[in-house]
N, C-alpha and C positions, 0 to 999 in steps of 0.2 A: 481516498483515505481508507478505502478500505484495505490504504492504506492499503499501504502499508507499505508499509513498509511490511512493500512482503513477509513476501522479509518476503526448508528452501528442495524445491524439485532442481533437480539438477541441472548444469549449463545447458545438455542438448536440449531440455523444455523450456522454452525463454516464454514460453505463452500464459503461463502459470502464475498466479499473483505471489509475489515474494516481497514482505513489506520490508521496505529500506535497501535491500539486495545486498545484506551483509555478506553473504555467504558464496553467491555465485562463484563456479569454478568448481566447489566445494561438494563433498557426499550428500546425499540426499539426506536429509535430517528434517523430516518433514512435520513429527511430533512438536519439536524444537519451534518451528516457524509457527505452525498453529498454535502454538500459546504463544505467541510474539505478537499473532494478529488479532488473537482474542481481548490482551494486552492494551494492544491501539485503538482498537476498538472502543474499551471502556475510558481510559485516558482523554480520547480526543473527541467522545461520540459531541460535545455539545460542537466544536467545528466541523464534524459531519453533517451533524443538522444544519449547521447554519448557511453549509453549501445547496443542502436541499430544498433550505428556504428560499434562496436567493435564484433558483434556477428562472429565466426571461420562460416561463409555460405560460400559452396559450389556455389552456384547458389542464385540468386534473388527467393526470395519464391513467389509460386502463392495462396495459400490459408494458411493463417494463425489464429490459434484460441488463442484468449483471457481470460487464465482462471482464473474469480474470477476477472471481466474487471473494476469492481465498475461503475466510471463513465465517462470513457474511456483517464484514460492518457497513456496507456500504447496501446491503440489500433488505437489513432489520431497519436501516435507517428511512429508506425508502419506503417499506411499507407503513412504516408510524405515518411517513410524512403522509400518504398518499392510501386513504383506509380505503378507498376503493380499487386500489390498483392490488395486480397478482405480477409478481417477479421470476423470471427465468433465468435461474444463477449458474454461471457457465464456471467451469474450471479445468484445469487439468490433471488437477491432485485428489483422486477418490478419498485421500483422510480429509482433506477439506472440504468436500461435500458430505460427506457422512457426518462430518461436526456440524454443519449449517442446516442438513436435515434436522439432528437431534435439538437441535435451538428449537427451532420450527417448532417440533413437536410441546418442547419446554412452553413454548409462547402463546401456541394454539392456533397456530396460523399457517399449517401448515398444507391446509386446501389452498392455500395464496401461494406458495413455491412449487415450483418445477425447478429440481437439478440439471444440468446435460454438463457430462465429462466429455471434453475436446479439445483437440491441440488447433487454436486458432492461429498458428504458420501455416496448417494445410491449406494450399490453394481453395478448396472447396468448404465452406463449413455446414452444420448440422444446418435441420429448421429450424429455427429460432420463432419463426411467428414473422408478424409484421407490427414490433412495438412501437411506441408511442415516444419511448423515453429510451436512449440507451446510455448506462451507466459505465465507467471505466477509472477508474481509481486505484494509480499507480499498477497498474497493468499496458499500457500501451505501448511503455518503453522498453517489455520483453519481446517486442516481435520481432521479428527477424527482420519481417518483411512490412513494416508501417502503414509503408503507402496502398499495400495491397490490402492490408488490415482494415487502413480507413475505406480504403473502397467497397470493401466486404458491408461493412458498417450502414455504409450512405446506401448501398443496395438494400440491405434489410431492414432498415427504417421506415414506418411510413410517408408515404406523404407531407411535409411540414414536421414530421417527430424533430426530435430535439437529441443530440449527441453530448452528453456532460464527458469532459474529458480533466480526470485532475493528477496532477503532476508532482512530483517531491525536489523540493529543493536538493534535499539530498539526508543523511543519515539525522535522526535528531542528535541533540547536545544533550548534554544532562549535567556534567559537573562545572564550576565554576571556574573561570580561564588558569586561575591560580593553583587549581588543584591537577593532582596533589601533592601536597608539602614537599615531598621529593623528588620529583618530576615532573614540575609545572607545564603545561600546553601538553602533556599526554593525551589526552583524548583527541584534540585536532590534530597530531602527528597520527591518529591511530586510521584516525578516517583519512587525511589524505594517504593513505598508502591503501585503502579500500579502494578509496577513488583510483587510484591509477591503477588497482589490477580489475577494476571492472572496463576503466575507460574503453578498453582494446574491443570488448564483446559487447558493450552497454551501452553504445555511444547517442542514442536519444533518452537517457534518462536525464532531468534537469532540462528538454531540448522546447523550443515553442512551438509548441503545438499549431498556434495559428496558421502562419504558410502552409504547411501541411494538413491543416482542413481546407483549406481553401482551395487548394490545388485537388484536391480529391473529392471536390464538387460541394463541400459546405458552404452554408454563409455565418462567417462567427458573427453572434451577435452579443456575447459581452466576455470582460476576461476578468477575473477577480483575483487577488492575492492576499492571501489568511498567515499572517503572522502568528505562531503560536509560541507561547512564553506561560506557561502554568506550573504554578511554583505549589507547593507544600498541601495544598487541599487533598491529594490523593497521593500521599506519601507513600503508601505500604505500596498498592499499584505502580507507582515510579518508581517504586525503588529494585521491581520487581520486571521491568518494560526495560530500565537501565541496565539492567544484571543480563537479561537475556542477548539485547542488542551489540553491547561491547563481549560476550562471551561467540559473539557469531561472528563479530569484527576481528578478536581476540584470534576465531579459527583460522579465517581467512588473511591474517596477517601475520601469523608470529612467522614467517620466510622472511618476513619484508621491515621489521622492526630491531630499533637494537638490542641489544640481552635486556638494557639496565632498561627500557621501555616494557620490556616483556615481564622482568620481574614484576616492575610496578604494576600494569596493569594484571598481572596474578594477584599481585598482594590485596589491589582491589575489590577483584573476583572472588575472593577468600571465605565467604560466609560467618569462618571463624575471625577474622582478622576486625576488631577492632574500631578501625580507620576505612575498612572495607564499605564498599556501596549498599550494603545490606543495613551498615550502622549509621549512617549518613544524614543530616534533617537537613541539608542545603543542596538535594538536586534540585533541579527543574528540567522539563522539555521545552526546549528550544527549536525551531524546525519552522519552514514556510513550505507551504501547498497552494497550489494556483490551479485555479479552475478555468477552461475554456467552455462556454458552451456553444454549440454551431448548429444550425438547420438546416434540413433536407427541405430544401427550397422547392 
């Protein structure tokens, strides 16, 4: 979850944490995504905890890595959960470790992180250590190369460490089936036409992870799925996670939408307009995330 929906470093870096993958194909807009991720972050942190809570550990981890960290909800969450534990937050997008640095320092915890920038397609990766715990949250489905990824993984784990692998259903939801007034079902016209110009270069995102730990030497030992549906308690924030998301969807599609689709979702995106997502008190996030978690046996 940390999410994220990635969201974006561009196609050639598929290793990069990009929450939701509005954008892929698209210019590097990396500002953009990092407030997307910051975004999901605050929105979903209590379903991020509650994957950390749920992890099958053996023991409190002392060294856990972050891969694919974006802009660290998945590595602030880690450390609350686990006050003993120091985190290795991996990424490919120096804006996004410079932002997860700067939390750190905001937080005071930043004797507890190690950054390392790397493209985890190269055959070979950095040292990472030998952690305890390793983290992946909506990152796994930008590799190019999966399978080699998990083996990299199941290499650099310890001993019995523990692989948390969490996965996105796919883009969240936010407006209501009916909206809007003028263009009913725009927003699911808007994502599948996301979906299909990612399918071609994306094709394990949404994919089960299990056979592919298992094949690359894990043993899954539990799989969970988080339903999320959070309505109005964090309005300004949704309404702010919605604007971004459909404005990335918005880039990534207006080729593939009709004019009167494209209008609408303008008039949307409007700030001034009204009826616009800005003016709105009926979004909610809608989205499920599935966690696998697997051991190095």
């Amino acid at each position: 979850m940390n999410h994220t929906p990635a969201h974006t470093p561009h196609h050639g870096a598929p290793h990069g944490h990009r929450h939701e993958d509005a954008t892929d194909g698209q210019a590097d807009t990396t500002d953009g995504q990092a407030e997307i991720l910051d975004l999901d972050a605050e929105v979903l942190a209590e379903y991020t905890a509650s994957i950390t809570a749920w992890l099958p550990l053996r023991t409190a981890p002392h060294h856990i890595v972050d891969l694919g960290c974006g802009t660290g909800a998945g590595t602030f969450a880690l450390l609350d959960r686990f006050p003993g534990a120091h985190v290795t937050a991996v990424d490919a997008s120096a804006e996004h470790l410079r932002r997860l640095r700067t939390k750190a320092h905001a937080r005071g915890v930043q004797e507890r992180v190690r950054t390392v920038r790397a493209d985890l397609d190269e055959a070979a990766w950095p040292d990472l250590g030998s952690p305890d715990l390793v983290w992946a949250s909506a990152s796994m489905h930008h590799m190019a190369r999966p399978d080699r990824a998990l083996r990299n993984v199941h290499d650099t784990l310890a001993p019995g460490g523990l692989f948390a692998v969490v996965e996105l259903a796919g883009h969240p939801r936010f407006l209501p089936e009916d909206a809007p007034e003028d263009r009913p079902g725009l927003e699911e016209r808007a994502h599948a036409a996301a979906d299909r110009r990612q399918a071609g270069h994306m094709p394990h995102r949404g994919a089960d992870w299990g056979p592919m730990l298992t094949a690359a030497g894990f043993t899954v030992e539990g799989e969970r799925t988080l339903a999320v549906n959070l309505e109005g308690s964090r309005g300004e924030a949704i309404g702010r996670y919605a604007t971004g998301v459909l404005q990335r969807i918005r880039s990534a599609t207006a080729d593939r939408l009709s004019p009167e689709d494209l209008t609408a979702l303008d008039r949307l995106l409007d700030p001034g307009n009204p009826h616009g997502i800005a003016h709105r008190d009926d979004l909610t996030v809608r989205t499920e995330r599935t966690v696998w978690a697997a051991r190095r046996t």
